[in-house]
N, C-alpha and C positions, 0 to 999 in steps of 0.2 A: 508705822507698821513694823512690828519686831517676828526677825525669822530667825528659829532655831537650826542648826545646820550640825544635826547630830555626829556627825563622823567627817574628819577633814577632810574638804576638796581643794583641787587648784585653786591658787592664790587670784586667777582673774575671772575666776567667776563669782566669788566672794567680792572684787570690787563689784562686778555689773550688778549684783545686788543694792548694794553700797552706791552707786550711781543712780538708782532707779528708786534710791530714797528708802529703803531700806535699814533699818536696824541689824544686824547681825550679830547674833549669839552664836560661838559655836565651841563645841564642847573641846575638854581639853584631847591631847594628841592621843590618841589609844583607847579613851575612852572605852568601854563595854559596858552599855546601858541595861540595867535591869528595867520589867516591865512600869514598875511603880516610879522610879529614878524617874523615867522616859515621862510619864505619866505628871508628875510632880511639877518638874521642868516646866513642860508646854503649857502649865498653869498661866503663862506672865507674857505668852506668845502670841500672834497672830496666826503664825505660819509655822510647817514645817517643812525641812527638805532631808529626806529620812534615805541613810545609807548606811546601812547593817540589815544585822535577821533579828532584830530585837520585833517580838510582834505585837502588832496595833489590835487588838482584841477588841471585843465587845466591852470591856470593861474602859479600855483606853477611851473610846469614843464617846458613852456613855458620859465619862470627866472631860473629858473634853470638846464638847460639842460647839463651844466655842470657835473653836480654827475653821478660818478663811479655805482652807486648800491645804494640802501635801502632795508636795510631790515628791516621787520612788524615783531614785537614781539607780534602777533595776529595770531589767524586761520583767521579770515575775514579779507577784505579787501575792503569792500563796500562803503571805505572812501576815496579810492585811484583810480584817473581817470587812471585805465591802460593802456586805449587807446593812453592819452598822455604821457603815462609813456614810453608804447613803440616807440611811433612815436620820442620819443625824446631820443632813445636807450637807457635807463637807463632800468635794470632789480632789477624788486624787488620780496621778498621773504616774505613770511611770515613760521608759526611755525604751521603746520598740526600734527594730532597723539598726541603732546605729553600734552594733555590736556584734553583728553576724562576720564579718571577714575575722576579726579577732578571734571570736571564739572558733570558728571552722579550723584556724589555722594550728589551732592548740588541738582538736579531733586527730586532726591530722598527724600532730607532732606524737600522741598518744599512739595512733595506730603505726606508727614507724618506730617507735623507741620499743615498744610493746613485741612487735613481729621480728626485732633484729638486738633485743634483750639488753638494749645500749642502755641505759642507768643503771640495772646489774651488774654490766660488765665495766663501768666505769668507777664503781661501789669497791670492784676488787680490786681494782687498782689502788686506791684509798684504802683498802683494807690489807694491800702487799702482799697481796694473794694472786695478782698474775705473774705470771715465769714466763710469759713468752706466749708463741702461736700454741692454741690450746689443739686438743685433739677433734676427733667428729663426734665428740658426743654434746649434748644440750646445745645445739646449733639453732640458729634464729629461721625464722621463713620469710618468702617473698610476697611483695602485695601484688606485682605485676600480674594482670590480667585475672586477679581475682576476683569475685561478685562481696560488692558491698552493700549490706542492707540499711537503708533510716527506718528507722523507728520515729516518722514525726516530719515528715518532711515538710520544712517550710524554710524560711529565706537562710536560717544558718545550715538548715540539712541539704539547702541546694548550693549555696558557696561549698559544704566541702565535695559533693558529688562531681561539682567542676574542677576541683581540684582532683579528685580520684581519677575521675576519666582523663583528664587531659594529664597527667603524667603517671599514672600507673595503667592508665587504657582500662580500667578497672569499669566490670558490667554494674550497674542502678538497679537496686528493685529497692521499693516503699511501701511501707505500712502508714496508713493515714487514714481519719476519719474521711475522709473525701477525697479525691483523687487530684494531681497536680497536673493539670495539663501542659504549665511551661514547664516543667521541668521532663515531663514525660517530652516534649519536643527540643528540648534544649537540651540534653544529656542522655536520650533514649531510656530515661528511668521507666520500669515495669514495675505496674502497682499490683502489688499481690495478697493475701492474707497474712494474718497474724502467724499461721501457722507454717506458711510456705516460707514469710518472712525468716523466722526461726532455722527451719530444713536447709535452704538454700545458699546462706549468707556463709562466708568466708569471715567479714567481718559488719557484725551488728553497733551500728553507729544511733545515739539515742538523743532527739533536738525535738521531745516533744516539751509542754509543759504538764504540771504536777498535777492532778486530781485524783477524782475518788475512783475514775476511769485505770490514772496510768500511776496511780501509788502501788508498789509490791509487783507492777507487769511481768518484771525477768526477777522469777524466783525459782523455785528449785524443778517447779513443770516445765519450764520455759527453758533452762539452761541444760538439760536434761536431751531437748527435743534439736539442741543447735548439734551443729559438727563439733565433734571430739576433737578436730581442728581449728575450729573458729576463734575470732577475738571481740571479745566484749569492749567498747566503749560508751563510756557515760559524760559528758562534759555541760549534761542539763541539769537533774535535778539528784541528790543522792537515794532519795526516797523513793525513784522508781523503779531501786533494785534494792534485793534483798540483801542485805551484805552479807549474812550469814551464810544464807543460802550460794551465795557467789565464791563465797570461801571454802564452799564443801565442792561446789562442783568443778573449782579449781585444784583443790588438792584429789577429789578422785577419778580427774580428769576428763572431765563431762566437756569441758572448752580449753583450748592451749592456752590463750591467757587474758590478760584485763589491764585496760586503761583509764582511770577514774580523774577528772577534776572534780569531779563530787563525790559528797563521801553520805553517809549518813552514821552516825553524828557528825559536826564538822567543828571543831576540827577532829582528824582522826588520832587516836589514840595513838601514841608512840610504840604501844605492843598490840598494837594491829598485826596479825597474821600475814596479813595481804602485803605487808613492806617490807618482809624478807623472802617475798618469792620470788624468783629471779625472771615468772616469766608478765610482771604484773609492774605497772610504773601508778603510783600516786601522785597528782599535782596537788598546790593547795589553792585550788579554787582562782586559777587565774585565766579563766578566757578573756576576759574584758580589761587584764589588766596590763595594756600599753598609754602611753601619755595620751596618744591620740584621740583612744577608744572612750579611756576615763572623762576626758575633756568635753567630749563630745555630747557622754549621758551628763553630767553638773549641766552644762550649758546649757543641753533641753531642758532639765530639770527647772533649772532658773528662770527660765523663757514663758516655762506654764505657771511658776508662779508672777511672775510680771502681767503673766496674761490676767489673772485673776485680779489683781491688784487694782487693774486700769478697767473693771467692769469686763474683763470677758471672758471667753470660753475657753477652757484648757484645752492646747492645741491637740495632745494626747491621753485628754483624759479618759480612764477606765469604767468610771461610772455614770457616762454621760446619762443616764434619768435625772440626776439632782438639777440638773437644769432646768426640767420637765414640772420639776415642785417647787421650784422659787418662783 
């Protein structure tokens, strides 16, 4: 059984492959697979264990209907035409839970660098532009005992809520298709509307996933309707804000400022607007990315394809119907 392992993982989940009698392809270091490259490739495979945004189309599936199984070393999968994933029996899996404390912790770092303008001001040092204690003008703000809003509250929008309350004493409110009742008792979060969500928030915090629902959500109605004080962060998807729109309503002051690990395009342009504001920090897309975190999504990864291999059911799998047709 040969498995293609598009983009490099740790070196010991490549053995456990490799242990479990596995074949291993995997591409060279840096790789950036075009659709057809991707396409081509899995021509000669069994398996894939797919880690990038290179997207699996209807077209992909369609040529490859072949493959046993994929599995996503991602919580999303908004890259991946399910529909023809399953119509074409392949079940694929991605890597839920084991990446919420990681990326919470990068919200967080966002909403603190963001509110106290520290990568700007570390920018001018690098740039030989501080002289010293500066005056009171473009001064950062405090997050203490402010109201934070999720946009999406589920296991990573509740790690950072516990993290807001328990050191900034920071008030929960949520926007959610359904209401969260551990968290409404574990953190006194108050579920409210889309629109209160907006009014209310000091700082809008975004851990929903990507659809036709929450593509464009915070655009120029939305950013319009928050505090002229507020701070926008994004560390889910870049698509479910407008950047354009983010960029007008930060320069004519509709929100104080913004903290992205996502961007929409990604990567962001080097003359992006948004990276010489001093009140706005860009990551490049790194919630998930400590040793621990990485290790953890390859390993599950690995684990559902093994599952597959040995006749059974992907522990994680996203399209459990294909089951239902074999």
């Amino acid at each position: 059984m040969k498995v293609l392992i598009s983009r490099n993982i740790p070196d010991t989940t490549a053995v456990r492959l490799m242990e479990e009698g596995f074949e291993v392809i995997t591409a060279e270091k840096g790789k950036i697979w075009t659709s057809e490259e991707l396409t081509k490739t899995c021509q000669n495979v069994d398996f894939l264990l797919h880690r990038g945004g290179t997207a699996l189309d209807a077209n992909f599936f369609q040529n490859c209907s072949h493959l046993k199984g994929i599995a996503l070393t991602s919580v999303g999968y908004n890259h991946v035409d399910i529909t023809a994933a399953t119509k074409a029996c392949i079940p694929i899996s991605n890597t839920p839970d084991v990446l919420s404390e990681a990326t919470a912790d990068i919200a967080l770092l966002l909403m603190l660098t963001v509110s106290r303008k520290a990568f700007f001001r570390a920018n001018q040092i690098i740039r030989g532009e501080w002289q010293g204690l500066g005056s009171t003008d473009d001064l950062g703000v405090e997050l203490y005992g402010k109201t934070l809003g999720i946009f999406g509250l589920g296991r990573i929008g509740l790690a950072l809520a516990r993290r807001a309350k328990v050191i900034y004493g920071m008030d929960i409110i949520y926007y959610n298709r359904h209401r969260n009742v551990e968290a409404e008792r574990e953190v006194d979060a108050v579920y409210v509307s889309f629109d209160k969500l907006l009014e209310k928030s000091d700082v809008i915090s975004i851990h929903a996933n990507l659809s036709s629902e929450t593509k464009d959500r915070f655009n120029a109605t939305a950013f319009k309707k928050m505090k002229k004080s507020a701070i926008f962060i994004n560390t889910a998807r870049g698509k479910i804000h407008n950047e354009v729109d983010l960029t007008e309503a930060l320069v004519n002051g509709d929100i104080w400022g913004a903290g992205l690990d996502v961007t929409n395009p990604e990567p962001m342009l080097p003359s992006n607007p948004l990276l010489s504001m001093s009140n706005v920090c860009v990551l490049p897309h790194i919630g998930s990315a400590t040793v621990e975190t990485r290790t953890k999504m390859t390993l599950m990864a690995v684990n559902n394809l093994i599952a597959v291999k040995n006749g059974k059911k992907m522990p994680q799998v996203v399209n459990a119907e294909v089951y239902k047709m074999k």
